[in-house]
Backbone as numpy.savetxt, mean C-alpha at the origin, in Angstrom:
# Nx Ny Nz CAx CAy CAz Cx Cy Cz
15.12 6.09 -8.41 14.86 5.38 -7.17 13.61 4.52 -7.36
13.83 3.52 -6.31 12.47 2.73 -6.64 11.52 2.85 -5.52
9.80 3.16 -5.88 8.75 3.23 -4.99 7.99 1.89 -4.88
7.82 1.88 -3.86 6.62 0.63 -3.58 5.00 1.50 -3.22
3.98 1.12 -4.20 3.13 1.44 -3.79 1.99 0.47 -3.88
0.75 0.80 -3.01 0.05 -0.39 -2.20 -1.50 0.06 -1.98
-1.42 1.39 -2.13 -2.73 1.81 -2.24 -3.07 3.05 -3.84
-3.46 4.05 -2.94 -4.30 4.90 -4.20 -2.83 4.58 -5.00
-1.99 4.60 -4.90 -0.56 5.23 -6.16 -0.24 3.87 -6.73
-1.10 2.87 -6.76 -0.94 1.73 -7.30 -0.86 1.87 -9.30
-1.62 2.62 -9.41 -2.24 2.80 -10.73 -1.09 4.45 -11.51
0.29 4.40 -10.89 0.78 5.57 -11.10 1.21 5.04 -12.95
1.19 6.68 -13.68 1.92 6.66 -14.95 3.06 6.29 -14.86
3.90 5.29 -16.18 5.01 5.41 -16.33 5.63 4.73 -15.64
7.16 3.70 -15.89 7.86 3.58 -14.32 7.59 2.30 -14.38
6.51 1.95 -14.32 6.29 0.39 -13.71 7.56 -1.14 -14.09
7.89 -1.14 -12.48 8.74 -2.52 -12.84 8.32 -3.59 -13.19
6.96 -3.91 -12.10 6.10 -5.01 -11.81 5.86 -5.00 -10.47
4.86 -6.53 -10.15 4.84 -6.62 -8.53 5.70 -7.10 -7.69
5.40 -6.60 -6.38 6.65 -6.61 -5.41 5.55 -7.10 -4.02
6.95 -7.91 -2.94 6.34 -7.69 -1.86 6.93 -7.00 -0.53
6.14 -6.86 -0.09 6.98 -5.95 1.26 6.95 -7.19 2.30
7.82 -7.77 2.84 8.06 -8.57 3.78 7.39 -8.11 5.22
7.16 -8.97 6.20 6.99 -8.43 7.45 6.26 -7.20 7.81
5.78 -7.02 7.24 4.59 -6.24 7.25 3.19 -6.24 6.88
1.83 -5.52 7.35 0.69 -5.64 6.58 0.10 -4.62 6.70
-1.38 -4.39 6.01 -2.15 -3.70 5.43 -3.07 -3.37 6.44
-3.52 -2.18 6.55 -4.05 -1.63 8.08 -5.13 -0.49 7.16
-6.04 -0.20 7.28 -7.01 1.01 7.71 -6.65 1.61 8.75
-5.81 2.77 8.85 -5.85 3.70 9.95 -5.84 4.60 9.47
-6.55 5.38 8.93 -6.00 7.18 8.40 -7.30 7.16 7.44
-7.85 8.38 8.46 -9.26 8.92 7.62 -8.88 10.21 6.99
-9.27 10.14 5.78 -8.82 11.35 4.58 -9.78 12.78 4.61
-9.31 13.28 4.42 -10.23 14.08 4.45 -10.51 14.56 2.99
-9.27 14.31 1.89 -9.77 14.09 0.38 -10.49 13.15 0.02
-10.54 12.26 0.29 -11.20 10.92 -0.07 -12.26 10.70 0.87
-12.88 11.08 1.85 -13.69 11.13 3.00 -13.87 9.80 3.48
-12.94 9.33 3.65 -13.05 7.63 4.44 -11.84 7.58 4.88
-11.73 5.94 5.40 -10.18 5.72 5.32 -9.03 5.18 4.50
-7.85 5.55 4.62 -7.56 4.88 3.93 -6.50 4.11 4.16
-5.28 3.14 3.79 -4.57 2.18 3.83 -3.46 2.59 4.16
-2.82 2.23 4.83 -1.47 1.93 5.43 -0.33 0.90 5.75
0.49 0.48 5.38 0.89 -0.70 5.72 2.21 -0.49 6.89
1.97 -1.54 7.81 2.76 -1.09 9.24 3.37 -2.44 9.88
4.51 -2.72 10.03 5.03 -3.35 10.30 4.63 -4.52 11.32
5.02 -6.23 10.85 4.16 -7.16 11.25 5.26 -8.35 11.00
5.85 -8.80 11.92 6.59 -9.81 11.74 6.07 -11.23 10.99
6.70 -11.57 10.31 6.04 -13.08 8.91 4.97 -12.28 8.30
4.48 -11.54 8.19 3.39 -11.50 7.37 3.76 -10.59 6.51
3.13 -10.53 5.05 3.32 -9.55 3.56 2.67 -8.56 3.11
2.42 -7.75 2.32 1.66 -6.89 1.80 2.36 -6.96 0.24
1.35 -6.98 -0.79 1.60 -7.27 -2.00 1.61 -5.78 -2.38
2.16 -5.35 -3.63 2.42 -3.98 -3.89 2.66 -3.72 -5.86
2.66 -2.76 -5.84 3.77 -2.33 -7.13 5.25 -1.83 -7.16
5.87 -1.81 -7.98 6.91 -1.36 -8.05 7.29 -0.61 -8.80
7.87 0.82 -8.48 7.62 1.72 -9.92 9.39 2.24 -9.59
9.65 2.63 -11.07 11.35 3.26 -10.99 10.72 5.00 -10.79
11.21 5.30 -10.23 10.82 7.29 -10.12 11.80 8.01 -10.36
11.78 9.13 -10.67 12.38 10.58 -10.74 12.34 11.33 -9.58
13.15 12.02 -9.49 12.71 13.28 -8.10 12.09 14.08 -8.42
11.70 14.74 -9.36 10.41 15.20 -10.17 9.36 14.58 -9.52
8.55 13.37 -9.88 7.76 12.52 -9.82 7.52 12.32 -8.48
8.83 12.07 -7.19 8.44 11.70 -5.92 8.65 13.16 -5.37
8.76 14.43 -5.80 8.36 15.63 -5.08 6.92 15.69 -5.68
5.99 15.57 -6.25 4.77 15.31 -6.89 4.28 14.39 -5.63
4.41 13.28 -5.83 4.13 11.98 -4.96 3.88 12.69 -3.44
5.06 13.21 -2.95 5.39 13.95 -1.53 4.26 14.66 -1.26
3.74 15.61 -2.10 2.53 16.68 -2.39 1.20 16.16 -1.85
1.16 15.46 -2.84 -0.05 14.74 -3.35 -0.29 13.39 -1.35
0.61 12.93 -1.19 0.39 12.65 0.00 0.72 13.34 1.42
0.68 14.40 1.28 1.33 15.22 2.70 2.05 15.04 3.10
3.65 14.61 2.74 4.88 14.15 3.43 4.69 15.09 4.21
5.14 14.45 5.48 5.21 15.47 6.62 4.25 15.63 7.54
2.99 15.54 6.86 2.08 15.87 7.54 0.78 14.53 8.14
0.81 14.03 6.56 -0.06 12.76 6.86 0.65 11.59 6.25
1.64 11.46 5.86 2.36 10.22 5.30 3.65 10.76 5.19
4.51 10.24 5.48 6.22 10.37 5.38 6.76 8.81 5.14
7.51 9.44 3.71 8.17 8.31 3.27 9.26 7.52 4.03
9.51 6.22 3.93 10.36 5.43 3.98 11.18 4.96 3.94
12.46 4.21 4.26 12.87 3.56 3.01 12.29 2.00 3.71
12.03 0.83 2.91 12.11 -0.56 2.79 12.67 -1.08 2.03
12.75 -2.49 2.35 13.46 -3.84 1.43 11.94 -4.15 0.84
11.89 -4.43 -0.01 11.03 -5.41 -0.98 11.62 -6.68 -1.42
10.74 -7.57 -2.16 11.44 -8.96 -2.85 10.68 -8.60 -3.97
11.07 -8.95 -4.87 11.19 -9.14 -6.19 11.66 -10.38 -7.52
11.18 -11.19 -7.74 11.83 -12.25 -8.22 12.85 -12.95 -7.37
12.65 -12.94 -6.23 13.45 -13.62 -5.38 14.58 -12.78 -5.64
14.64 -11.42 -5.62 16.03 -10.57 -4.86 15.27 -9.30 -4.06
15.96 -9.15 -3.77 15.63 -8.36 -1.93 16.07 -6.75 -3.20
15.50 -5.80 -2.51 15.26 -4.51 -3.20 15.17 -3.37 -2.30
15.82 -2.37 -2.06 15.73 -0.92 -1.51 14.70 -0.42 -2.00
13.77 0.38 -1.61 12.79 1.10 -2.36 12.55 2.04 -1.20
11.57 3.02 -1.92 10.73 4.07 -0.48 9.37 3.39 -0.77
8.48 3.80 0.62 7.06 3.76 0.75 6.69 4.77 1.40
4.95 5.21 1.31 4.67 5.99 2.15 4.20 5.50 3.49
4.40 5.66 4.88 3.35 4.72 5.58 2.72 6.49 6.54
1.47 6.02 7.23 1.04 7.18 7.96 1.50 7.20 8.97
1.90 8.80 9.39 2.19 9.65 10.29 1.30 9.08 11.95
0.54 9.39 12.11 -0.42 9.43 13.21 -1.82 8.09 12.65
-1.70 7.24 12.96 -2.45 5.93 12.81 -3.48 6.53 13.99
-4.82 6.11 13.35 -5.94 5.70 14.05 -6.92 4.62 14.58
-7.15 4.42 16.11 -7.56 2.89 15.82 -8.94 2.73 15.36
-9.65 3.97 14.77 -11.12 3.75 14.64 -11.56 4.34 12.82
-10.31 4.26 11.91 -10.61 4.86 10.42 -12.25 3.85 10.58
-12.86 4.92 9.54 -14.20 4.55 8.49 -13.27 3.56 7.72
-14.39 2.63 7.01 -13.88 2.45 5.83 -13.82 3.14 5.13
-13.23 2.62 3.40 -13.11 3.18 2.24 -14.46 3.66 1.67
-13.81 4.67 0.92 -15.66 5.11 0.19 -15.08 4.31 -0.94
-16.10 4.26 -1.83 -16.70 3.18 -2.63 -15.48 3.69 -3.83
-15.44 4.93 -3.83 -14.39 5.76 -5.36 -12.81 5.18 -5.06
-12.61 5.48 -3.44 -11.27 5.06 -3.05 -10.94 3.45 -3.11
-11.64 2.77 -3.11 -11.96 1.16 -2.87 -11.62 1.02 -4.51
-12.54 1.62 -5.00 -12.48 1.28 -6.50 -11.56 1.50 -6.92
-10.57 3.17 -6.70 -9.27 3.07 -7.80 -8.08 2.38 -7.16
-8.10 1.89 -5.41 -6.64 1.00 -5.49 -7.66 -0.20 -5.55
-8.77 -1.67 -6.16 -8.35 -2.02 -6.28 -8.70 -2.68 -7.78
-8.87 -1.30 -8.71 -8.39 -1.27 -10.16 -7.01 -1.10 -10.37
-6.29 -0.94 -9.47 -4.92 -0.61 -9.50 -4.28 -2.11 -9.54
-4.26 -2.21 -8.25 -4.07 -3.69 -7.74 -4.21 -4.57 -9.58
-5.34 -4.86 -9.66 -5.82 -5.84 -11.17 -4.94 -5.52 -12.48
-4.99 -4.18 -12.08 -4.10 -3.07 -13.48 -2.28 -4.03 -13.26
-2.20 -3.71 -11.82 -0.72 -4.28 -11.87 -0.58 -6.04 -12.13
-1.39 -6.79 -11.75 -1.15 -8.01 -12.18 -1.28 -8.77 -10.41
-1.14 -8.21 -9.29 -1.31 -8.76 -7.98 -2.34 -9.91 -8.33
-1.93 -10.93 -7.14 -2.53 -12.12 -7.40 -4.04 -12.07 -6.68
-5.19 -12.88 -7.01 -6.09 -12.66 -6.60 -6.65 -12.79 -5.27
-5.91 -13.79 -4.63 -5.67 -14.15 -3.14 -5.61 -12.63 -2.28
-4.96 -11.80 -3.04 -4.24 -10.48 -2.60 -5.68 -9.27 -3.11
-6.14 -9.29 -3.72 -7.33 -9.00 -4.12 -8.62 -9.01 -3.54
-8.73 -10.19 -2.88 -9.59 -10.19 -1.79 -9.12 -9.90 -0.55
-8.04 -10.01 0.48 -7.34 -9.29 0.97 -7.70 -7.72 1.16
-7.39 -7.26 0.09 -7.74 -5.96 -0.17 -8.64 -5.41 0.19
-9.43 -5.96 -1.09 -11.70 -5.82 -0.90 -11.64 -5.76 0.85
-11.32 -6.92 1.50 -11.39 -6.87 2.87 -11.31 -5.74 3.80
-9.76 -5.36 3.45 -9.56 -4.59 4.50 -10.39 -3.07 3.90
-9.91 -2.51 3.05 -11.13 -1.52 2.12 -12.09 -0.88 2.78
-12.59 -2.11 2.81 -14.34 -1.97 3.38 -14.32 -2.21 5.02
-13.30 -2.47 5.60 -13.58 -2.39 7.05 -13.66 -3.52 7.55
-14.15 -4.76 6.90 -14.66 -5.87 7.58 -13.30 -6.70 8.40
-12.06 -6.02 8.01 -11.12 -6.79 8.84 -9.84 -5.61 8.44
-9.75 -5.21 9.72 -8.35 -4.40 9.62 -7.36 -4.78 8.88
-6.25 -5.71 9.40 -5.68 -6.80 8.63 -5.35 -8.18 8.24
-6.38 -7.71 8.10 -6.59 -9.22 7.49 -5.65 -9.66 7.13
-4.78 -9.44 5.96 -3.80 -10.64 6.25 -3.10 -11.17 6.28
-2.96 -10.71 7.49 -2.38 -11.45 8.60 -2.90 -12.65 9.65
-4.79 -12.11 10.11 -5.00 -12.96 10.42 -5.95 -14.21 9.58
-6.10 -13.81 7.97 -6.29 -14.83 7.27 -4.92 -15.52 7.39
-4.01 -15.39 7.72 -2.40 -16.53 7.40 -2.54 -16.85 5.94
-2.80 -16.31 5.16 -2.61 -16.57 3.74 -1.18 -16.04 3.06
-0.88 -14.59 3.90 0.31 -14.12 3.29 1.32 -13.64 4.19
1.51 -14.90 5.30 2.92 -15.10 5.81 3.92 -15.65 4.90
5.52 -15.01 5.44 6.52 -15.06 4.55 6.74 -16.95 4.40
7.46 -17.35 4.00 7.83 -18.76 3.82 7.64 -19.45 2.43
């Protein structure tokens, strides 16, 4: 099966297709961790606007791991979405959060750092990079969306 991932699981072993985007949707800070002691990323549905991602092939091995490791159930429950991909449309899962908050912290500096060494690791464009840095750190929920840099068209 194929995963789209967008934050910490950007940088997963193995698998990797390449980058992907998630249509109609964007990138949100709502969900304060209590592993990571900040907040962290979510992406939640947003008519024209994108969220840039990875794309990894998985095992059910691998996404009962994945499930774990993000609290299916509890603090993230998977998905399914369409992605694009070289200009073809794609089934995949994502994780998005359970119970959104409108007041997450930002990212701590460790969490910031490994999705967006991830992000660079996968090849995402740099436009999408700052984006990121942005929302990360708090200075703009989602940004963008209201940068208009990564509406669909």
């Amino acid at each position: 099966m194929l995963l789209f991932a967008y934050g910490s699981n950007l940088a997963l072993d193995g698998g990797f297709v390449g980058p992907a985007v998630l249509p109609d949707h964007r990138l949100e800070l709502n969900r304060r961790s209590i592993r990571w002691g900040g907040g962290v990323v979510d992406v939640v549905p947003a008519l024209g606007e994108r969220v840039w991602g990875a794309l990894y092939e998985v095992d059910e091995p691998l996404m009962a791991a994945l499930d774990r490791k993000e609290g299916a159930g509890l603090a993230y429950r998977r998905v399914r979405v369409e992605v694009e991909r070289g200009g073809e449309r794609l089934a995949a899962q994502t994780y998005e959060v359970i119970d959104k908050e409108r007041d997450a912290p930002p990212a701590t500096p460790d969490y910031a750092a490994l999705v967006l060494a991830g992000a660079r690791e996968r090849g995402l464009p740099a436009e999408w990079l700052a984006v990121l840095d942005s929302v990360l750190r708090g200075w703009d929920r989602c940004a963008a969306g209201r940068a208009g840099r990564f509406r669909n068209g």
